[in-house]
N, C-alpha and C positions, 0 to 999 in steps of 0.2 A: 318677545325675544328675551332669552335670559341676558344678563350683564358679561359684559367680558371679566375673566378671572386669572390671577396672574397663575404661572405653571407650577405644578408642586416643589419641581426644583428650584423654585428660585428663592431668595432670603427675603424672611417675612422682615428680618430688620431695615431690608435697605431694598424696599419695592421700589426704588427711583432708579435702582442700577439695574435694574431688567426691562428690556424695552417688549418683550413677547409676552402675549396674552392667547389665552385660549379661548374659543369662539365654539358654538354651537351653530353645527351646520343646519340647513335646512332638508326639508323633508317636502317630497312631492307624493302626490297620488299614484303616478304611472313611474317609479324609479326606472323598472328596467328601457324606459321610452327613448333616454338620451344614453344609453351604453351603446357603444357602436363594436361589433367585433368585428375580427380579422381586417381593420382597417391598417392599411401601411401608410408610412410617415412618406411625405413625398418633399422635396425642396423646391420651394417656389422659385419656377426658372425668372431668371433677368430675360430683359428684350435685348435682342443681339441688335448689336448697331447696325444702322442701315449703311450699304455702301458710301455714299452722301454724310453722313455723319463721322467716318470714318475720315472722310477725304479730307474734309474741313478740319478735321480733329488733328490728323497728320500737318495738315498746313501751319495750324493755329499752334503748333508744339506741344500740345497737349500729350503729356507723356503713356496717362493710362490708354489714349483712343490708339497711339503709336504700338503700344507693346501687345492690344489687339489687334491690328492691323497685321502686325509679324505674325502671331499666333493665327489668328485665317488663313494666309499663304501657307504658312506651316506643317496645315492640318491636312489630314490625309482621307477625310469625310468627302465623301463624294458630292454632297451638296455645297460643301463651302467653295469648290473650283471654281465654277464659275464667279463665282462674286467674287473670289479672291483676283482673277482676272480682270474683270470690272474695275476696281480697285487699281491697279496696274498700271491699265491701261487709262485713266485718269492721271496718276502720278507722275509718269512717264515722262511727259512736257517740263515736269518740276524739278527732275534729278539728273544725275551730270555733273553736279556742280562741285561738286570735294575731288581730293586726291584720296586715292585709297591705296592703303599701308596692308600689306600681308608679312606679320609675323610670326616663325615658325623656331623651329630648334628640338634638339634632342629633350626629352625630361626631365624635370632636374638644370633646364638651362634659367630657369627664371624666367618667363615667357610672363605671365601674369604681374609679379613684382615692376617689370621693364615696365609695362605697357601702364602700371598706375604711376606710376615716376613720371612718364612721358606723358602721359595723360593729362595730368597734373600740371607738369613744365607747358604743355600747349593751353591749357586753360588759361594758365594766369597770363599770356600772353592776347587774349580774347577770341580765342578758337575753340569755339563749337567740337567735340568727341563725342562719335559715337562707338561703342568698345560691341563688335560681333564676337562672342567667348563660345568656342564651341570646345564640347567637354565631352569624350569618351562613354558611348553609353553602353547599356548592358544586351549580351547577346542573347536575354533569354526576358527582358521584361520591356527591354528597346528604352529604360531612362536610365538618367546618370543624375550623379552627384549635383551636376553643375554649383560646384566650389569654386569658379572663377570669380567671380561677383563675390562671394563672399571674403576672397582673400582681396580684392581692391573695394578695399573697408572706407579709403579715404574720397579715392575719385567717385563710389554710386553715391556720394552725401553730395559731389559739388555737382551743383544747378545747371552748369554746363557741359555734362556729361549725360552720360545714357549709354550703359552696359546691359547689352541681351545674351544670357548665357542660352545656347542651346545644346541638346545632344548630336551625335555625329547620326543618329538616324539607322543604324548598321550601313551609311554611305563610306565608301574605301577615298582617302586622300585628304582626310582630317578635316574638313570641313561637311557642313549640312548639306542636304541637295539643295535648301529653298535661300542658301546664306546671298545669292545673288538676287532674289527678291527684296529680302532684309533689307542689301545695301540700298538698293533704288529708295526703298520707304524710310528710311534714314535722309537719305540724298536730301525729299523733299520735304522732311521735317525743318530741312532747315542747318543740318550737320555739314558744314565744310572740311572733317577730318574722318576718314572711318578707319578704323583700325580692325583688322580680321586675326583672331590669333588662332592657331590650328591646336590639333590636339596635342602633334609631335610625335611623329611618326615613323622619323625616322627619312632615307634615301630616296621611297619614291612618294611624298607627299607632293603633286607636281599640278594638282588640281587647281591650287589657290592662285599659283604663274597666269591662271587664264583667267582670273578676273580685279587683278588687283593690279593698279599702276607700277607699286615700285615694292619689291620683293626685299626682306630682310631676315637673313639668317642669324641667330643665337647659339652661339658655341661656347664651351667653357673651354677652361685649359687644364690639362693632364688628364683627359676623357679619350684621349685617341683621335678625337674629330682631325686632327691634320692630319693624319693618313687618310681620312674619308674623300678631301681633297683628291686627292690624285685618283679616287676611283669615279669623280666626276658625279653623277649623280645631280643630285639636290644643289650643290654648289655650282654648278655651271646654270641655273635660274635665278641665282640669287642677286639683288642689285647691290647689295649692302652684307658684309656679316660683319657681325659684333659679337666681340671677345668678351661677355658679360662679365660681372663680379670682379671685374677688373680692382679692389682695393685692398689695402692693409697685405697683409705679408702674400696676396696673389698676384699683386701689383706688377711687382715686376714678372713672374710668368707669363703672365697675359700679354704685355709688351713685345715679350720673345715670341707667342705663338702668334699675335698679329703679325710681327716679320713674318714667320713660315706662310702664314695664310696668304701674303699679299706675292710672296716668291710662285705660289703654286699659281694662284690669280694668273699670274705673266702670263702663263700658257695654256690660258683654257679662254676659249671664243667669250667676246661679253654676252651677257644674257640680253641686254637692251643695245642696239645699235647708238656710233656714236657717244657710248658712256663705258667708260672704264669701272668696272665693279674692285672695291678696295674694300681692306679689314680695316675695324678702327676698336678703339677697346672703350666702357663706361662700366660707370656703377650705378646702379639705381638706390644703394647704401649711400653714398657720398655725393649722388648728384655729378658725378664727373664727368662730361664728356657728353651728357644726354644734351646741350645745344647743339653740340656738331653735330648731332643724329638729325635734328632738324634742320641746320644749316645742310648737311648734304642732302635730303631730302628735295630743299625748298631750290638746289641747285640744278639736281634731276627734273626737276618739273618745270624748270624754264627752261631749260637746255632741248629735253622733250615735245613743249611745246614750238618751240621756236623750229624745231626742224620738222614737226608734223609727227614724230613716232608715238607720241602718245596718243594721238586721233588714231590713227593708223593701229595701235597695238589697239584699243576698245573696239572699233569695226571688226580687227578679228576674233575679238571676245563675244562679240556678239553674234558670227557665225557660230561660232564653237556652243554657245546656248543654245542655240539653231536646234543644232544638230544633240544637244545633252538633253532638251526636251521631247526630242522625236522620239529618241530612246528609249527616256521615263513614259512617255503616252503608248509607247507601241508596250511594253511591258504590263500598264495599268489594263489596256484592252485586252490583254491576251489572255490574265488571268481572271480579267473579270465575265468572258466569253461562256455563257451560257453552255454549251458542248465541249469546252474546255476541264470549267468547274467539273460537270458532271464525268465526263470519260478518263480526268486527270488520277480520281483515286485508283482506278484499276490499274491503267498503265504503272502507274507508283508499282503495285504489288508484282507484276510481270515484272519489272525489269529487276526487282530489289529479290523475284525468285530465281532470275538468271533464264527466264524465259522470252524475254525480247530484248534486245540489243538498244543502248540509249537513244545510239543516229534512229535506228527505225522509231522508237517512242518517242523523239522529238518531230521528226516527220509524219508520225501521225498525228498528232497535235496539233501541227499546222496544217494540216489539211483539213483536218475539224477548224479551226479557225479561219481560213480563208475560203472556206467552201460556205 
């Protein structure tokens, strides 16, 4: 074998400063033997965790088995249901244990901002956050940004925390369909806080009401939101609204529209029995006012528990899933219905040429399906 030799370009005066040599390769008998063609590059898959490894994993707070865990539930693979279910119904016995926070508001209210301030403020007090960020997806590739996590830059560094951004799924009412799975596998990680912040939706985002303890509204001041008030909506679910950005020269605005908000409050039914829902104002700039937020919180959930509404409102959160899962299964079977699939492309073209009527092309589809 010849010597190794340094490269032409390098300086014959200073052969110590070049570390690359050039080499003579070798030479076989049969060259073309190891040329492989038209081979594709493939990536060597990982072994998916076993349900059993998951569970442990979720127990143990092992954060990567937790954010597969959510991811399984998540997914829309017709093989991962069942074990995502498996899964579940393992947890089930483990979770319960947090208050769950649903945070919403128009955009632009600081929904993200609030929620690492408070995030923050509950950590250093030695409470377990886990932040459910569900983020606006695309109607035409079904993902999104998910910038939430990226703008609570401080809370995904603290150890006590755990932020799962997801997209909204094209599900209507700003949250996921699977964000009530999420919460459970949270629950029994071990998170005594969850926090749910919607996309922001706007009047009828009314979805999050039926799975979260204590309901928090985000408004600013001089957006119009106090007229929104009197049109009822969104604000007659709320347990809490907060006049955000409450500081420096908005200061006092904010003050004046928590009065309005708390006048309209008077006359609109509470959302939660036995709790009077009130405006209160903070800043997640200044820190002001984010203890009261947990002091009224931590007041609702003893007041709650002590009369039973809080058992009572999750019993009927859990019909209400009942009944959102029948939904999603009767939906999943119907279009994955073998005489469905195939009779659906035709009906499409008849009804889109004005040749059959929708009622009759929806009636015939289920008569394909239930026959």
């Amino acid at each position: 074998m010849a010597t190794d030799h340094k490269p032409e370009w390098s300086d014959p005066n200073h052969p110590d400063k070049c570390s690359s040599v050039v080499r003579k390769g070798l030479e076989h008998d049969d060259q073309s033997a190891s040329i492989q063609k038209n081979v594709r590059f493939q990536k060597r898959r990982t072994l998916e965790p076993t349900v059993d490894d998951l569970y442990d994993g979720v127990l143990k707070g092992d954060r990567s088995l937790l954010a597969r865990a959510i991811t399984l539930v998540e997914s829309n693979a017709e093989h991962h249901f069942q074990k995502a279910q498996q899964l579940l119904q393992k947890l089930l016995p483990k979770s319960g244990n947090a208050i769950r926070i649903g945070i919403t508001g128009v955009p632009g209210a600081g929904k993200s901002t609030f929620i690492e301030t408070f995030g923050m403020y509950l950590c250093s007090l030695g409470h377990r956050v886990a932040v459910l960020a569900i983020d606006p997806s695309s109607s035409l590739s079904g993902g999104s940004i998910l910038g939430d996590k990226t703008r609570m830059e401080q809370l995904s560094r603290n150890p006590r925390a755990f932020i799962r951004p997801s997209p909204t799924a094209g599900k209507l009412g700003g949250v996921h369909r699977k964000t009530r799975e999420a919460m459970l596998i949270c629950e029994a990680a071990g998170f005594d806080v969850i926090l749910i912040e919607t996309v922001g939706v706007g009047q009828s985002e009314v979805i999050i009401r039926d799975m979260v303890d204590f309901f928090m509204l985000l408004v600013l001041t001089g957006a119009g939101d106090e007229l929104q008030g009197m049109k009822k909506g969104i604000i007659e679910l709320a347990d809490a609204i907060l006049v955000h950005k409450a500081d420096g020269a908005n200061k006092q605005a904010a003050e004046q529209t928590r009065k309005e908000y708390n006048r309209i409050l008077h006359f609109l039914h509470p959302a939660t029995k036995g709790w009077a829902t009130k405006a209160y104002t903070c800043s997640s700039l200044t820190k002001e006012g984010i203890s009261d937020v947990w002091n009224v919180i931590q007041s609702f959930e003893e007041n709650g528990k002590k009369s039973g509404v809080l058992d009572e409102r999750r019993k009927t959160q859990a019909k209400e899933w009942l009944y959102a899962m029948i939904t999603d299964q009767l939906q999943f079977y119907f279009f994955h219905n073998n005489g469905v699939k195939n009779t659906l492309p035709t009906i499409e073209k008849e009804v889109i040429a004005g040749e059959k009527t929708v009622a009759t092309a929806v009636d015939t589809l289920f008569t394909i399906f239930l026959g």
